[in-house]
Backbone as a ProteinNet text record, in pm:
[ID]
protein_1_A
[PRIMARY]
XXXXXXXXXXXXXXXXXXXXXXXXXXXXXXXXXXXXXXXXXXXXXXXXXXXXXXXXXXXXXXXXXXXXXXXXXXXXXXXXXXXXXXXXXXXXXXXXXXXXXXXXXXXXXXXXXXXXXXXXXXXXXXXXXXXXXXXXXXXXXXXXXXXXXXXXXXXXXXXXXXXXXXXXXXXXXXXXXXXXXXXXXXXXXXXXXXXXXXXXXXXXXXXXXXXXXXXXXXXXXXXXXXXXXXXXXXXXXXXXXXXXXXXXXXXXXXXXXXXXXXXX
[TERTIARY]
85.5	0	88.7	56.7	113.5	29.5	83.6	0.3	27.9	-91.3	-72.5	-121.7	-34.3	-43.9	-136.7	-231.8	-334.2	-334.5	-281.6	-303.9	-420.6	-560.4	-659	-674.2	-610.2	-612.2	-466.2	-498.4	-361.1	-424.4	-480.4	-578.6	-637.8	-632.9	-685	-595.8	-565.2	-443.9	-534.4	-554.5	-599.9	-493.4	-533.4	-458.2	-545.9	-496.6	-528.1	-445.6	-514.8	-423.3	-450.7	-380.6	-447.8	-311.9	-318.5	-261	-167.8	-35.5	49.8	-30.4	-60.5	-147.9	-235.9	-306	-389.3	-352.9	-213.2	-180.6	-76.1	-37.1	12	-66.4	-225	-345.8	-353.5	-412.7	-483.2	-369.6	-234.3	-132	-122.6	-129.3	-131.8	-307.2	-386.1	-507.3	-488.2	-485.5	-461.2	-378	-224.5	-114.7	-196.9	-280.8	-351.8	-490.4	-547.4	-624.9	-579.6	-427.3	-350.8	-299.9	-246.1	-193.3	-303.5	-456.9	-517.2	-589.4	-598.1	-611.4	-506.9	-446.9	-306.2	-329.9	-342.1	-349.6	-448.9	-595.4	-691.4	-688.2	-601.3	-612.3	-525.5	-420.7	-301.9	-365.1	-485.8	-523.2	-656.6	-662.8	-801.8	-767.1	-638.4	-578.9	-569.5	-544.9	-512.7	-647.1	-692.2	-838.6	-811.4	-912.4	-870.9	-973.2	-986.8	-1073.4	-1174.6	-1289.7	-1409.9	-1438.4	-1432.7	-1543.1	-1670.8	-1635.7	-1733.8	-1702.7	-1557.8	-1465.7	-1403.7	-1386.5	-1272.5	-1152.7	-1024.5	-945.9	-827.7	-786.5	-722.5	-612.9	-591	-480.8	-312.9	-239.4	-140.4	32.1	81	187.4	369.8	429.8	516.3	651.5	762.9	921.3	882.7	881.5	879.7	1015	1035.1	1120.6	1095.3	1013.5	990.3	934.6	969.9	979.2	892.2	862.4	787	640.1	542	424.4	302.5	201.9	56.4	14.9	-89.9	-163.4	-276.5	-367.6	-371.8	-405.8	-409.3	-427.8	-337.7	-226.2	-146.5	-164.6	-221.1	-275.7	-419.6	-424	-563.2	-676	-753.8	-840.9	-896.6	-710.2	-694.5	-737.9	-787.6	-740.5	-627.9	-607.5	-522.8	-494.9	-395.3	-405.6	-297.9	-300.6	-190.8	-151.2	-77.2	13.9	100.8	65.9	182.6	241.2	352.5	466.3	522	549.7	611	770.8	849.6	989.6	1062.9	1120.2	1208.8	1360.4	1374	1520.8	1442.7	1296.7	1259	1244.1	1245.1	1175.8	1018.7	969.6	808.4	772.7	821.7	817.2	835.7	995.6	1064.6	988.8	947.4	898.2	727	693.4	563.5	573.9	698.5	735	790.8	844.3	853.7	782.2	684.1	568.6	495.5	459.6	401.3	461.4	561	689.3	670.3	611.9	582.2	487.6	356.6	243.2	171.5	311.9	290.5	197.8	251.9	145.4	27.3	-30.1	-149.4	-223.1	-184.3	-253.6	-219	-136.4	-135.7	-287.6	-310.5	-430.6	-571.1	-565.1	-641	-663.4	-596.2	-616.7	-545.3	-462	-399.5	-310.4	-274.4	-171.1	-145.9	-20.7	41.3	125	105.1	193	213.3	379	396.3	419.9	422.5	453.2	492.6	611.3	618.7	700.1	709.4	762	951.9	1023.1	1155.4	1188.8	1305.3	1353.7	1342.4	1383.2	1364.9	1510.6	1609.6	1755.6	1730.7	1685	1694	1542.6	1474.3	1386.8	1446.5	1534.8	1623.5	1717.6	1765.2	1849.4	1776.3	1656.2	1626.8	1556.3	1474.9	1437.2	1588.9	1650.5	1830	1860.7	1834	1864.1	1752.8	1674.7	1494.8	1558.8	1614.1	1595.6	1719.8	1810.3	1887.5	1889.9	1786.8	1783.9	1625.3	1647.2	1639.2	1460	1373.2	1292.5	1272.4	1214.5	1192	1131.8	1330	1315.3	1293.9	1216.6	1144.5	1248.9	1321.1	1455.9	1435.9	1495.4	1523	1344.7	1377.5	1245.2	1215.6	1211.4	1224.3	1127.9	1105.1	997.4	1016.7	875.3	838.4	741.2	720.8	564	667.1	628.6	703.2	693.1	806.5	802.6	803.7	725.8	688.5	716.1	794	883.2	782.5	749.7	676.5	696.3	836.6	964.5	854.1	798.3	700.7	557.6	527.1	440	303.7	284.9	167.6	77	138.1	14.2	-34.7	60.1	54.2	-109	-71.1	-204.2	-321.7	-331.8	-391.1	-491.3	-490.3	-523.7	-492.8	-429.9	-460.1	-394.4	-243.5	-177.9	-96.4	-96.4	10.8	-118.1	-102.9	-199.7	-116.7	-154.3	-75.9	-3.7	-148.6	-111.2	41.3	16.1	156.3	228.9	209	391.2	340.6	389.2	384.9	434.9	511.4	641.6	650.3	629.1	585.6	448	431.5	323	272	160.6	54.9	90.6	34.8	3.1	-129.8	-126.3	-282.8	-305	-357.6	-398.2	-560.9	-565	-651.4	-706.9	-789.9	-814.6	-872.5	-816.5	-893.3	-977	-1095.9	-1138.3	-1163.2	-1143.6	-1105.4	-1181.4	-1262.7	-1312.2	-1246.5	-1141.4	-1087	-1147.5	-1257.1	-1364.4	-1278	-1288.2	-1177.3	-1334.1	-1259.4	-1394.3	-1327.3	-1217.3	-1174.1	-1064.7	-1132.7	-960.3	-934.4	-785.4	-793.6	-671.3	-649.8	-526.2	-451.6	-316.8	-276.8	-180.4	-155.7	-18.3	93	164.2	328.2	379.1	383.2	425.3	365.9	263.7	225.6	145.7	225.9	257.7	137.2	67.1	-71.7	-45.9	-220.8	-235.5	-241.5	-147	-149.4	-243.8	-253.9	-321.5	-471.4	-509.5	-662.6	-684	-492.2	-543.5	-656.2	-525.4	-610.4	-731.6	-805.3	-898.2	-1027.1	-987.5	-1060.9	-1089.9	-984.3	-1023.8	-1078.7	-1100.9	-1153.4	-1271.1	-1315.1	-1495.1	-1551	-1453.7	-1480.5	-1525.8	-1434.2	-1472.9	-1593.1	-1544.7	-1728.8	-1875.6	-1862.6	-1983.4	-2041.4	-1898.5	-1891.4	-2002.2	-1902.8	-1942	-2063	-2110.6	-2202.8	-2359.6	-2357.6	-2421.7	-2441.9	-2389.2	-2418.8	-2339.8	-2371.1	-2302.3	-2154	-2068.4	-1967.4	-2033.2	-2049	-2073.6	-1946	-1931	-1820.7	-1723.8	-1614.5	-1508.3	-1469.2	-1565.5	-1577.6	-1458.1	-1440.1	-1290.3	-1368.7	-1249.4	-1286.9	-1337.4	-1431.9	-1452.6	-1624.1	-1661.7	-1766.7	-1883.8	-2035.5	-2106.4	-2160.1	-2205.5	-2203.8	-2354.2	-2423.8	-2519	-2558.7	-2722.7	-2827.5	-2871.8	-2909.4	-2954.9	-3126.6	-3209.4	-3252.7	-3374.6	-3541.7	-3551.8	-3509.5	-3513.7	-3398.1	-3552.5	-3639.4	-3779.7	-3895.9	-4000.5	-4121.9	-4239.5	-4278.5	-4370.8	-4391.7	-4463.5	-4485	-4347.9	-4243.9	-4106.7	-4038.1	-4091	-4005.1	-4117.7	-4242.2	-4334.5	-4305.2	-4249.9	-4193.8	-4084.8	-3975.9	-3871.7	-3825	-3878.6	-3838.6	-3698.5	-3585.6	-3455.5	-3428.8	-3476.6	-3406.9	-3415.5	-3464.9	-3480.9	-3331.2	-3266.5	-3131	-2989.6	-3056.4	-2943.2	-2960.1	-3006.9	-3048.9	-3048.9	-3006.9	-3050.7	-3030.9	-3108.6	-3113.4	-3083.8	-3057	-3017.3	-3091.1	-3246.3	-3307.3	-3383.7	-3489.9	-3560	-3472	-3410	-3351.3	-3167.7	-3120	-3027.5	-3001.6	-3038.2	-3024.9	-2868.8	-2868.2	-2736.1	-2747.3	-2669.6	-2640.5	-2528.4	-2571.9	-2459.7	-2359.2	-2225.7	-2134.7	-2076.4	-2096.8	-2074.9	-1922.6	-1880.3	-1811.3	-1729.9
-120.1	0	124.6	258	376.5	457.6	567	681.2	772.6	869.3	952.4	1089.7	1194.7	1372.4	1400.1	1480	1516.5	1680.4	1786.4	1894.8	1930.1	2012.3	2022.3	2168.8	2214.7	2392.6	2449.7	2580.8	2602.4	2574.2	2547.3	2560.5	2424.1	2287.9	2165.9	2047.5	1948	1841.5	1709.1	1636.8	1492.7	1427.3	1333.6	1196.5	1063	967.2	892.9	756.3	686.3	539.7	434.3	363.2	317.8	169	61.9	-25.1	49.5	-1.7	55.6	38.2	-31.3	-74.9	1.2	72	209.8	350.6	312.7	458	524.7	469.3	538.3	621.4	503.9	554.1	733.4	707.2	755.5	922.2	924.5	1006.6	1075.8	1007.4	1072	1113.6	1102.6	1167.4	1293	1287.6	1406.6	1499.2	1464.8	1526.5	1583.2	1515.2	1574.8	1717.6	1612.2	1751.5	1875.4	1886.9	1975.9	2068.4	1982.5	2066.6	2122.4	2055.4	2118.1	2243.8	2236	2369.6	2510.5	2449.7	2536.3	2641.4	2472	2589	2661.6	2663.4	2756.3	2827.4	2824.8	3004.2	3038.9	3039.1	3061.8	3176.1	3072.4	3131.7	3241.3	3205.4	3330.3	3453.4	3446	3554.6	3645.6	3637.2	3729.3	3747.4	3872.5	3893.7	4036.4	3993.6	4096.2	4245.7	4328.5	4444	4425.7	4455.4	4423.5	4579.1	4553.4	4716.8	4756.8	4847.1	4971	4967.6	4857.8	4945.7	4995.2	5034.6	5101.5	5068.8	5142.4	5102.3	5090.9	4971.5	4964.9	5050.2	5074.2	5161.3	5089.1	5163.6	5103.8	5195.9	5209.9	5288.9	5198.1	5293.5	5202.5	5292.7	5261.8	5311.8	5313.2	5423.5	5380.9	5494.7	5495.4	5573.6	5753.7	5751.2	5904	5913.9	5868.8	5828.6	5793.7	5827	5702.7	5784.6	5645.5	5672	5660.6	5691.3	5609	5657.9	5494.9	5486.1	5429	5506.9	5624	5751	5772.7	5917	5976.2	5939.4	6094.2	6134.7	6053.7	6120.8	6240.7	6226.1	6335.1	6278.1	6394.9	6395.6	6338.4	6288.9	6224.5	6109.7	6075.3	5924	5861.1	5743.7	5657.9	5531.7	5497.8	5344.3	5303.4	5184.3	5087	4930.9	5004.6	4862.6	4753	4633	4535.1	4513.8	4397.2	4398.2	4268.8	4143	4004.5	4084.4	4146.9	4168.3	4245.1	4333.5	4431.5	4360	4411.6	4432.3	4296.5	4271.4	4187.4	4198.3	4132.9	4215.6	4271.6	4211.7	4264.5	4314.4	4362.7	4452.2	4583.6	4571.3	4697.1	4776.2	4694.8	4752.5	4787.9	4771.1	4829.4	4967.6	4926.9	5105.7	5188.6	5120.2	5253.8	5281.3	5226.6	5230.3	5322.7	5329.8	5415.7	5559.9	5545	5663.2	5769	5683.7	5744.3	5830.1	5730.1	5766.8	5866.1	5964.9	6030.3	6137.7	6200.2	6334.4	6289.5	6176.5	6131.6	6106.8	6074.7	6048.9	6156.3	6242.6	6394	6446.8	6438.9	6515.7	6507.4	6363.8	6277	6313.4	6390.8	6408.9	6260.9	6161	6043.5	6076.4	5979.8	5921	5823.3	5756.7	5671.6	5587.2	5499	5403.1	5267.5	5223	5098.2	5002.4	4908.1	4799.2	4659.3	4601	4453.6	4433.3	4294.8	4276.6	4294.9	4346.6	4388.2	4463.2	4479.4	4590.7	4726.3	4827.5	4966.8	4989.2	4921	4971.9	4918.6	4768.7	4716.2	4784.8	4897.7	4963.3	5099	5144.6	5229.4	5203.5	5100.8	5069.1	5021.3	4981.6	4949.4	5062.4	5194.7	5288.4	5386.3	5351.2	5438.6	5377.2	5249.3	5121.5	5180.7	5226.7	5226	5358.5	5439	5601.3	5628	5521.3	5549.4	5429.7	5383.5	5343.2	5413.2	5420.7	5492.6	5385.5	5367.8	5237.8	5307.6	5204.1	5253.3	5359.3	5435.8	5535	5628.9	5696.2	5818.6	5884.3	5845.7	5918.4	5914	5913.7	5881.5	5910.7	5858.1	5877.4	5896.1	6005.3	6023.2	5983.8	5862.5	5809.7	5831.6	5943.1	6022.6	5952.1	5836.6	5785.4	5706.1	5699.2	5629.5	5477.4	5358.2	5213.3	5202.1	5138.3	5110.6	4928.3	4997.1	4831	4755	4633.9	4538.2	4428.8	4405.7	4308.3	4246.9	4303.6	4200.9	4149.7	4188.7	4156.9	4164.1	4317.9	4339.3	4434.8	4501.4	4564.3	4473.1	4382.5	4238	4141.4	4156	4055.5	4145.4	4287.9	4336.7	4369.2	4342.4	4440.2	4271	4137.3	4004.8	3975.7	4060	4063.7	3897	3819.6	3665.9	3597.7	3568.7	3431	3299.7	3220.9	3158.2	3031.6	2947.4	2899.6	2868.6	3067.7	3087	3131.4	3191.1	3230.8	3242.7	3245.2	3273.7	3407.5	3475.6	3567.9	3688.2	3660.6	3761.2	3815.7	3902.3	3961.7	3925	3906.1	3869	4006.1	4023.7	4209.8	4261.8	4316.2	4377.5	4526.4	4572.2	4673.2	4729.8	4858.5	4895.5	5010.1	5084.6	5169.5	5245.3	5364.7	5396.1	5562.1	5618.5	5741.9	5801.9	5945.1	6074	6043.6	5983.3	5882.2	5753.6	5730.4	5640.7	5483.8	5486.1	5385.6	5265.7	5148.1	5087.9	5106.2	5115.1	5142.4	4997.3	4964.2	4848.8	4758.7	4611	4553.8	4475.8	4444.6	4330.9	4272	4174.4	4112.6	4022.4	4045	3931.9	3859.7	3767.4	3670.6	3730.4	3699.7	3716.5	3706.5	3623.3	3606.2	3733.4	3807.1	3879.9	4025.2	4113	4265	4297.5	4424.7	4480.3	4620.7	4622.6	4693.4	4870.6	4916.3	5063.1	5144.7	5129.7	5215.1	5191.1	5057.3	5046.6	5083.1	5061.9	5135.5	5301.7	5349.9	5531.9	5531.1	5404.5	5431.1	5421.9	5342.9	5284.3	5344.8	5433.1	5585.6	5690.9	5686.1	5785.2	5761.8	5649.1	5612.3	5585	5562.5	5603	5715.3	5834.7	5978.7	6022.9	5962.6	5975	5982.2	5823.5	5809.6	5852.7	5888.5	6013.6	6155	6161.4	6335.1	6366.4	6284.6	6224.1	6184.1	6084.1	5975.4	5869.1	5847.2	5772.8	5622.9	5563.4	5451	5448.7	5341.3	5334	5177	5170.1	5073.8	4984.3	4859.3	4776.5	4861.2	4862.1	4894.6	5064.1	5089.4	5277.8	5352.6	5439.5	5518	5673.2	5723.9	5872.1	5983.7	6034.3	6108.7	6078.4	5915.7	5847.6	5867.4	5856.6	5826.2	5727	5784.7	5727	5650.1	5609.1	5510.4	5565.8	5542.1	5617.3	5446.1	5499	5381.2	5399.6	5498.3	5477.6	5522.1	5529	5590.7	5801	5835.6	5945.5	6080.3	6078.9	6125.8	6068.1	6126.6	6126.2	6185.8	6121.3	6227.8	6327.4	6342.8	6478.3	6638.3	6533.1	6614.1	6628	6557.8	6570.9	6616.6	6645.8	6758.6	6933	6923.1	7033.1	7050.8	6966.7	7031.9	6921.4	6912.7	6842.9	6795.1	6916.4	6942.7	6789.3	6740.9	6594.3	6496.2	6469.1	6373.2	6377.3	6446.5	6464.5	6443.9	6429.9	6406.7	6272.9	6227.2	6047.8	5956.6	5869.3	5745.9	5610.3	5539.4	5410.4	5263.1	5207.1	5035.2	4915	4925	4825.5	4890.9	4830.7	4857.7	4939.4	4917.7	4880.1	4992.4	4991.2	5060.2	5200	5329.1	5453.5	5500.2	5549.2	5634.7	5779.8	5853	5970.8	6039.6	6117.1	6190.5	6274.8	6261.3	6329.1	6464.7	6603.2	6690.9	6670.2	6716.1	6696	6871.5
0	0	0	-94.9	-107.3	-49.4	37	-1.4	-90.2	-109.7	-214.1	-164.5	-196.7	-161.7	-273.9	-280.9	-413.6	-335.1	-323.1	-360.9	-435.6	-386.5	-430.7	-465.4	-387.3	-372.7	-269.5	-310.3	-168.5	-38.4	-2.2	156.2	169.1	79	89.1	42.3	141.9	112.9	167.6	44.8	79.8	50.7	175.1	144	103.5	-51	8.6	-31.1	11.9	49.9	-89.1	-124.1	-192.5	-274.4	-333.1	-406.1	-486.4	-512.5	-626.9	-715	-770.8	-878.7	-987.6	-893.1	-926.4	-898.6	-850.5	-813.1	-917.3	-1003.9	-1135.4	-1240.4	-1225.1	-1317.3	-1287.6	-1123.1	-1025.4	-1076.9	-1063	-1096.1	-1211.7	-1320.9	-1392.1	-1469.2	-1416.4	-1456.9	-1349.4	-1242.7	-1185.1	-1234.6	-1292.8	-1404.4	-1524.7	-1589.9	-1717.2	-1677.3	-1515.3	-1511.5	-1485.3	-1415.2	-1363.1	-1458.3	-1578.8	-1685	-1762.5	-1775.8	-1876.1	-1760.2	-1682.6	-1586.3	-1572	-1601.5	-1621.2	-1754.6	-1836.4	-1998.7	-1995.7	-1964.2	-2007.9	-1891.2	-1784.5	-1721.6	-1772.6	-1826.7	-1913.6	-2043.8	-2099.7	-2236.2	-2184.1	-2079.3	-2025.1	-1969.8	-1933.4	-1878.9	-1963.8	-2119.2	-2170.9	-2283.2	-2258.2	-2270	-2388.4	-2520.4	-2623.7	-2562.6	-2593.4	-2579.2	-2701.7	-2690.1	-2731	-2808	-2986.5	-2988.2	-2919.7	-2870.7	-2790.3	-2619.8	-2612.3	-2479	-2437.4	-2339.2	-2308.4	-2369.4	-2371.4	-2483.2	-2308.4	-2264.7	-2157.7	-2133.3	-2006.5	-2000.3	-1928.9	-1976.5	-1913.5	-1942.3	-1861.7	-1842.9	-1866	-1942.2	-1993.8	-2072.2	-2112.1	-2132.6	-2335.2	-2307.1	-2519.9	-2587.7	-2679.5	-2762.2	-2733.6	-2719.8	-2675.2	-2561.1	-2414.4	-2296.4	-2232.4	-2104.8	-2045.8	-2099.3	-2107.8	-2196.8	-2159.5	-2105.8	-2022.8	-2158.5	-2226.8	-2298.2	-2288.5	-2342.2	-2431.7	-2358.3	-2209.7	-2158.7	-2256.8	-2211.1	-2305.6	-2456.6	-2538	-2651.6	-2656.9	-2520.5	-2511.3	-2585	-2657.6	-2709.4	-2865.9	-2892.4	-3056	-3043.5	-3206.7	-3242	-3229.5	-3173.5	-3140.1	-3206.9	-3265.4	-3315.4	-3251	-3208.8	-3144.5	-3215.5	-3277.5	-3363.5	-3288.1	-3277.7	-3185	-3307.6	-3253.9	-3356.5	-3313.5	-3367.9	-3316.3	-3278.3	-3338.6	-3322.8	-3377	-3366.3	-3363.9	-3489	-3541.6	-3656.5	-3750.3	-3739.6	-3863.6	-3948.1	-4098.2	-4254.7	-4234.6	-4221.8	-4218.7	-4128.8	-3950.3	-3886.6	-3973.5	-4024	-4045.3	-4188.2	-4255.3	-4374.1	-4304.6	-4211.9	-4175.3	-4118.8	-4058.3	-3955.9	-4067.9	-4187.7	-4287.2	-4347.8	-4367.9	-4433.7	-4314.7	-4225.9	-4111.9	-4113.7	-4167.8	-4096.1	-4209.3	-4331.7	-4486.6	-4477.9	-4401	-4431.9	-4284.7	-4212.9	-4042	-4102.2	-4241.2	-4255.6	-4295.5	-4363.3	-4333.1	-4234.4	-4163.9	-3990.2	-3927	-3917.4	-3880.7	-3915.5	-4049.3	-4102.2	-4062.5	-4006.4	-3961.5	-3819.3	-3792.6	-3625.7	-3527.9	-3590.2	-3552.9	-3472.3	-3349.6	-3336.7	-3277.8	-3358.8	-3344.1	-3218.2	-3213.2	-3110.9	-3123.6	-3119.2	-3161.8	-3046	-3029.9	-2910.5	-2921.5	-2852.3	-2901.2	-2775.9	-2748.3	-2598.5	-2607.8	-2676.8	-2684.5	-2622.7	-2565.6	-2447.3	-2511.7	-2467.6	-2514.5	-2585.4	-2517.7	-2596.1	-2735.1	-2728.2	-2900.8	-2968.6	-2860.4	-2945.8	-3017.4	-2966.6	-2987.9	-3126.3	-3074.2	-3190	-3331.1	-3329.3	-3440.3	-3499.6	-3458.4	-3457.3	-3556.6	-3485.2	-3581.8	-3698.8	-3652.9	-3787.4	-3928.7	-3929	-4000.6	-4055.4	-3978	-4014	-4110.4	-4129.4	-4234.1	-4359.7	-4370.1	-4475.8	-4586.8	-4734.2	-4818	-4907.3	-4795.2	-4825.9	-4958.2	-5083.6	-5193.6	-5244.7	-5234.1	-5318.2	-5263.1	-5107.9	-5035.7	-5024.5	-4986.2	-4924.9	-4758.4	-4682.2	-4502.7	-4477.4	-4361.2	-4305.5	-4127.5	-4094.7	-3948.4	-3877.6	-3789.5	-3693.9	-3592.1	-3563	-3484.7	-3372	-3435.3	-3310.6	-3222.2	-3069.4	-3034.1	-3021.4	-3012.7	-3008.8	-2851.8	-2777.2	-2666.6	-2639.3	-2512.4	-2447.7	-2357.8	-2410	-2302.4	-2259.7	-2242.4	-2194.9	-2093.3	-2012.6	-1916.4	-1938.9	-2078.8	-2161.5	-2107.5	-2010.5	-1919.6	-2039	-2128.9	-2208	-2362.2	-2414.6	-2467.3	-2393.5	-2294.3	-2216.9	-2216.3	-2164.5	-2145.8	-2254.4	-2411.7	-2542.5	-2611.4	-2532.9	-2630.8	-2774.7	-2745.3	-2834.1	-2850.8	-2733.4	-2683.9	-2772.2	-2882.1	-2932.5	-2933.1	-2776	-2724.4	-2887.3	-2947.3	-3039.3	-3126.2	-3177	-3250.6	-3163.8	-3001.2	-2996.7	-2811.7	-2725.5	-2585.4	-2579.5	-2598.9	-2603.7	-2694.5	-2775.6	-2904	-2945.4	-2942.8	-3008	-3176.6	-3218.8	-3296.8	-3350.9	-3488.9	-3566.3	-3510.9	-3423.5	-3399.1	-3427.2	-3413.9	-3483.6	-3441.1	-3304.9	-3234.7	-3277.2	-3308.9	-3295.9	-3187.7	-3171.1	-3061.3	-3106.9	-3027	-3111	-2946.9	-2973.6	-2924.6	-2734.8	-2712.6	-2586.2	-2541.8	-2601.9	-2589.4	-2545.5	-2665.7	-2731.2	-2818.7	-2798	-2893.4	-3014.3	-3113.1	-3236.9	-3362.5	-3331.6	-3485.8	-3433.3	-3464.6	-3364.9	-3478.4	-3576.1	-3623.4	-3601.8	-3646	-3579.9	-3750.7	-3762.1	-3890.7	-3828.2	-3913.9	-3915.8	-3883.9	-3813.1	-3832.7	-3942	-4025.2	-4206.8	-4291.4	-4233.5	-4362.9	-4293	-4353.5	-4382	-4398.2	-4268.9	-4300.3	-4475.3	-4456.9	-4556.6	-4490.1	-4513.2	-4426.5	-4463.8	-4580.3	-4666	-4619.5	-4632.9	-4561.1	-4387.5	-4272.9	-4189.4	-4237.3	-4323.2	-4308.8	-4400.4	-4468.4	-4500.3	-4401	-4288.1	-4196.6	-4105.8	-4130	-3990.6	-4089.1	-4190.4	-4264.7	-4282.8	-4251.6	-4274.4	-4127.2	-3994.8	-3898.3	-3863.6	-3904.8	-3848.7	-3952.6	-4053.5	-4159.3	-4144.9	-4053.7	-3997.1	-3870.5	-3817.9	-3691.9	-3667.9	-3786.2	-3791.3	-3856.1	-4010.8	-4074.6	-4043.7	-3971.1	-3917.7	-4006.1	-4072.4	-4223.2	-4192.3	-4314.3	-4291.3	-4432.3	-4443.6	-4522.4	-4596.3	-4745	-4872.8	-4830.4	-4873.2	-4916	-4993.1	-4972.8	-5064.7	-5078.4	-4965.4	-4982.6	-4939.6	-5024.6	-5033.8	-4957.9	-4968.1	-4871.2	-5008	-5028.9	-5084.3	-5190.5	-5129.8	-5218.5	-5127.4	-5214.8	-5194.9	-5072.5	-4968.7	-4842.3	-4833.2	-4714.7	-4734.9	-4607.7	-4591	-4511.1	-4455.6	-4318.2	-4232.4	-4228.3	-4328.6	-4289.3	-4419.8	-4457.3	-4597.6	-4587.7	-4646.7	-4646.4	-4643.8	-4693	-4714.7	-4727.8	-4648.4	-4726.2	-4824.4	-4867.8	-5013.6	-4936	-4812.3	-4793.8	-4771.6	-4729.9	-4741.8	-4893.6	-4979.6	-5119.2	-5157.6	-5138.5	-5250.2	-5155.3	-5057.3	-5008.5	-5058.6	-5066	-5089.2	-5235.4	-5341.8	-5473.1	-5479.7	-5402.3	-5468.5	-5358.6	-5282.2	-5188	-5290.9	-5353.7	-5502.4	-5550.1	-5555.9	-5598.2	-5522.5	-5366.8	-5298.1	-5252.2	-5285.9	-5240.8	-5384.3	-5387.2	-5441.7	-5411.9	-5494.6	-5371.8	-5501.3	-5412.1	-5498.5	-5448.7	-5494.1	-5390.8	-5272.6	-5186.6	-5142.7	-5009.8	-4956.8	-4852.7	-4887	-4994.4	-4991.4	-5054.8	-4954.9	-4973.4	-4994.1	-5095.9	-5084.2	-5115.2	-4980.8	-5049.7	-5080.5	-5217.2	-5254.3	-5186	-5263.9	-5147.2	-5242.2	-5187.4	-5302.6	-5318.8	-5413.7	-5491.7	-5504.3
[MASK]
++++++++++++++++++++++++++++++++++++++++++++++++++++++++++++++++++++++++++++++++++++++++++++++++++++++++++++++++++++++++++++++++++++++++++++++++++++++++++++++++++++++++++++++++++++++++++++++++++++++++++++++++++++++++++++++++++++++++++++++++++++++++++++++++++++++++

């Protein structure tokens, strides 16, 4: 006869007694329930932010010094880019690609912030590394947003950047938006292997503040300057035999899809 220690909790210790026989079984099913308890608080801990919440906060060492985000952007739009790693090909060609496109998101009322769990010196250094090379053709490119260190990978968990799957350690491509309430309003997340589309970031904040300011909605495929879409019918006969000239600022595709014109 063996006994056996079974740890139930920190505060509960059974013993029990029992045949060698069954006590290897008895061991390792307890081993499997132990580890699969392990993994899903592991994977629950790190919890993504949901559009229409709060956009979490958290204080931290970045390239242009210490940083609480997103208080310190005030009253702007905010986007928060993670990043698997620092001095990579498809990191580095995203931050020049960002670094290209600063007076666009300037215009936009944007700003920028990057993050990946790498120390701040090799954020430094790769930040110097970026600014002297000549990406196709622009000529240098000075990056101004700062790269934010999360060596303890507390704003990573916080915003669900660890997709345990592909990596424990490294950050996933995510990509937050945040708007002037610091509302998360767009979350998406890509592969490590493959390079976002920047260009659809600033289209995506451009049909954000659209439907903002607007109230309107954004069509499939809608660029900044198009024909926007009504949630709702746009007149009635008794408002278009008052005012004829609304016949002209509406048209529709189907029962159900109003569009209106965007002057030009």
């Amino acid at each position: 006869m063996q006994t056996l220690y079974v740890c139930i909790s920190n505060h509960t210790l059974i013993f029990i007694i029992m045949k060698t026989s069954i006590l290897k079984t008895v061991s390792l099913t307890i081993l499997s329930a132990v580890l699969f308890t392990g993994s899903s608080f592991s994977q629950s801990s790190s919890k993504i932010p949901l559009i229409g919440a709060k956009a979490p906060s958290f204080t931290a060492s970045s390239t242009n010094g210490k940083i609480q985000f997103p208080d310190d952007f005030g009253d702007k739009w905010k986007i928060l880019f993670s990043h698997p790693q620092d001095f990579t090909p498809v990191c580095s060609s995203e931050l020049l690609e960002l670094a290209h496109l600063q007076s666009d998101f300037d215009k936009l009322g944007v700003k920028i912030a990057i993050i990946s769990t790498d120390n701040l010196e090799q954020h430094k250094m790769w930040v110097a590394h970026l600014e002297e090379i000549d990406y196709k053709g622009r000529g240098l490119q000075k990056i101004d947003f700062p790269v934010i260190e999360d060596e303890k990978k507390t704003a990573s968990r916080l915003y669900g950047m660890l997709h345990e799957p592909v990596s424990t350690n490294k950050d996933i491509r995510g990509v937050f938006i945040i708007d002037p309430k610091n509302t998360v309003r767009s979350v998406n997340f890509y592969p490590m292997e493959v390079g976002r589309n920047l260009d659809e970031i600033v289209r995506l904040v451009e049909a954000l503040q659209t439907v903002d300011q607007q109230k309107v909605l954004t069509p499939a495929n809608w660029e900044n300057g198009q024909d926007v879409m009504v949630p709702y019918y746009p007149y009635t006969k008794e408002q278009l035999a008052a005012n004829p000239e609304l016949k002209d600022e509406y048209y529709n595709m189907g029962n159900r899809m109003w569009f209106k014109k965007v002057e030009k």
